[in-house]
C-alpha positions as a printed Julia matrix, in Angstrom:
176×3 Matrix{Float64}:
   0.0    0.0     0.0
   1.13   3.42   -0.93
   0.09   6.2     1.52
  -3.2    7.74    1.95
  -3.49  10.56    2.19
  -6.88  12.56    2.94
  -8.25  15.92    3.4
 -11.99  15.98    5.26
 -13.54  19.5     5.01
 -17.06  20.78    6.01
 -19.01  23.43    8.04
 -17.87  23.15   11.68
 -20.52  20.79   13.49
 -20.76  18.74   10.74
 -18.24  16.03   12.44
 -15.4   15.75    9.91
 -12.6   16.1    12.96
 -14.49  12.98   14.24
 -14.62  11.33   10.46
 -10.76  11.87   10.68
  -9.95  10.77   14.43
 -11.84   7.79   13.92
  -9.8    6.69   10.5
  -6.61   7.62   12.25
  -7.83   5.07   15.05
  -8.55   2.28   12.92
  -5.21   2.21   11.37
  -3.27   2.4    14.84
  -5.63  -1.0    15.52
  -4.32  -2.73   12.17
  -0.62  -1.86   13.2
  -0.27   1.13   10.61
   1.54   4.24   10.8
  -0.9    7.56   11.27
  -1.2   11.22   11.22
  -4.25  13.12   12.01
  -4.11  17.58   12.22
  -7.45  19.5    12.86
  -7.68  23.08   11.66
  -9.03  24.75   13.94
 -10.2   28.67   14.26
 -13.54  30.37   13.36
 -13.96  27.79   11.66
 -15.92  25.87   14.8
 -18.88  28.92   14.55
 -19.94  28.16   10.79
 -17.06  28.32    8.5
 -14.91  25.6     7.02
 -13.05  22.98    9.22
 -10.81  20.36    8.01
  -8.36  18.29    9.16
  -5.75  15.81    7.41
  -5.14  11.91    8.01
  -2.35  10.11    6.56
  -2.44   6.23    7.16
   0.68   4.3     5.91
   2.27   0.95    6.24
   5.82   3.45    6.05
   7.0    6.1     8.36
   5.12   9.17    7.68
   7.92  11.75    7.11
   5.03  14.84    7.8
   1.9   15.39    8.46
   1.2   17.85    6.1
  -1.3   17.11    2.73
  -0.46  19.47   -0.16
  -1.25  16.36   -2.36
  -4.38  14.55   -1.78
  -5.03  11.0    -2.5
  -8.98  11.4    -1.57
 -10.68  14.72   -0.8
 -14.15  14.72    1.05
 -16.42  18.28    0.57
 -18.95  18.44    2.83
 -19.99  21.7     1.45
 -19.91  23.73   -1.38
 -16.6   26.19    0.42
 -15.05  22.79    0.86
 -15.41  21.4    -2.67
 -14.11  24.86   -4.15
 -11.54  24.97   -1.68
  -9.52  21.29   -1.97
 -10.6   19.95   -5.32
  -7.41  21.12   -6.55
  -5.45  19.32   -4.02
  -6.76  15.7    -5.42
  -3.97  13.91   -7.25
  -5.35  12.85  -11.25
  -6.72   9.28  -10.79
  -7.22  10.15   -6.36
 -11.05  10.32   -5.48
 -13.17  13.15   -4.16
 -16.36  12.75   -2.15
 -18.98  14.99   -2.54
 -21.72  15.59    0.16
 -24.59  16.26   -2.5
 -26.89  17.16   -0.34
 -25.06  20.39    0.53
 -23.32  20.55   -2.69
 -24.93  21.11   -6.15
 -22.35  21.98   -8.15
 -20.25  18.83  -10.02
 -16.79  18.74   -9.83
 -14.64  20.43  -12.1
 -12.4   18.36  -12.93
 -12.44  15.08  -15.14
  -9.31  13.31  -14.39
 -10.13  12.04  -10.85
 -13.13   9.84   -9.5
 -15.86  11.41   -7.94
 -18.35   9.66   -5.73
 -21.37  11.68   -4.72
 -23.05  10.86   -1.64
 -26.38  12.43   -0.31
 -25.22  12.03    3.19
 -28.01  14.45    4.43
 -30.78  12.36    2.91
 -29.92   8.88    3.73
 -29.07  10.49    7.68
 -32.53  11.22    7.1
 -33.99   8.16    6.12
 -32.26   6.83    9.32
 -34.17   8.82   11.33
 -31.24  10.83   12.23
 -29.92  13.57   10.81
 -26.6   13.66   13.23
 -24.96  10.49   11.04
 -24.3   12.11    8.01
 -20.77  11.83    8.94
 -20.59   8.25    9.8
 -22.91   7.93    5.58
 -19.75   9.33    4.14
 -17.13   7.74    6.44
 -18.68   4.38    5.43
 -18.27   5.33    1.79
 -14.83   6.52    2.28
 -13.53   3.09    4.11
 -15.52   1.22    1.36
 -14.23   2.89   -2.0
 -10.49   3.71   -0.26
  -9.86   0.45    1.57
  -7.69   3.16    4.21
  -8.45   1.02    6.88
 -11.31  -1.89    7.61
 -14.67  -1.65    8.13
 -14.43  -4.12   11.39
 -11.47  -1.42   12.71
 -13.9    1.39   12.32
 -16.8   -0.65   14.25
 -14.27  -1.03   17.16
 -13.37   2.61   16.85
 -17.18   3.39   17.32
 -17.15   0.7    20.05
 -14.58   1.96   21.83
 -15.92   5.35   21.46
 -20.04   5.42   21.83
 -19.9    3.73   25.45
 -21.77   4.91   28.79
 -25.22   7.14   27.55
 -23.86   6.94   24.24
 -23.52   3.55   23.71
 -27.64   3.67   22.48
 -26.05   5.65   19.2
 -23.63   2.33   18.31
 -26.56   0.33   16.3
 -27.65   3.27   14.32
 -24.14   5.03   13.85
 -23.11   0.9    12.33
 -26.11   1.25    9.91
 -24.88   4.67    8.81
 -21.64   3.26    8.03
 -23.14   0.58    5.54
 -25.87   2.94    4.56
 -24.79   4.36    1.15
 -24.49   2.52   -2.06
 -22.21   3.34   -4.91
């Protein structure tokens, strides 16, 4: 495996620090090495947040992402924002729910994924997050499906532990 190498980008609140802690978690369980950096700022009252994740099976010389292997936009200031940073054949993922603009360019693969609506269709808006971390694991293979469950595991416990079921169905919940 070559590096990935990601950039997760959305409004503040709409849980892509969590997206990114919880990849960089899985691939400390499978014995990989990991980066994770938040950008933080005014971004947490409404504007863009990010943060980048590099998971590796090689020492990670720095943490920092000028070249994208997968991009995910969240919103519209996201997509406009890191598109460029997608290496030609990486992957961008598109929250087009928020997002109705396509993607500019033609020489990457773009998966679009109505996060909003299928959290919906849970019942719960709140796991739009988990919808497009469940699409990154499965068109990325960055880490395992079963290492992200014991992330979520290891994270939903005490008056939380009643999200686990529905934050597992969110994972599986979009379809390419």
């Amino acid at each position: 495996m070559t590096a990935h190498k990601l950039i997760l980008s959305g409004f503040g609140g709409q849980g892509v620090m969590l997206i990114g802690q919880m990849i960089a978690y899985a691939g400390m369980l499978e014995g990989k090495e990991v980066t994770w950096m938040p950008s933080y700022g005014p971004e947490m009252r409404g504007g863009t947040a990010n943060c980048t994740v590099i998971v590796s099976d090689k020492k990670i010389n720095s943490p920092i992402v000028t070249e994208a292997t997968a991009v995910v936009a969240m919103n519209y200031p996201s997509l406009v924002k890191f598109e460029p940073f997608v290496i030609p054949g990486g992957q961008l993922f598109i929250n087009t729910s928020l997002i109705k603009e396509p993607a500019k360019r033609n020489d990457i693969e773009v998966f679009c994924v109505d996060a909003n609506e299928i959290a919906v269709s849970l019942e719960n808006d709140k796991v739009s997050n988990m919808v497009v971390l469940g699409a990154i694991v499965n068109k990325t293979g960055i880490v395992k499906l079963e290492s992200i469950e014991k992330v979520m595991e290891k994270l939903f416990t005490g008056s939380k532990a009643k999200l686990l079921p529905l934050n597992k169905k969110a994972l599986t919940a979009w379809q390419a």
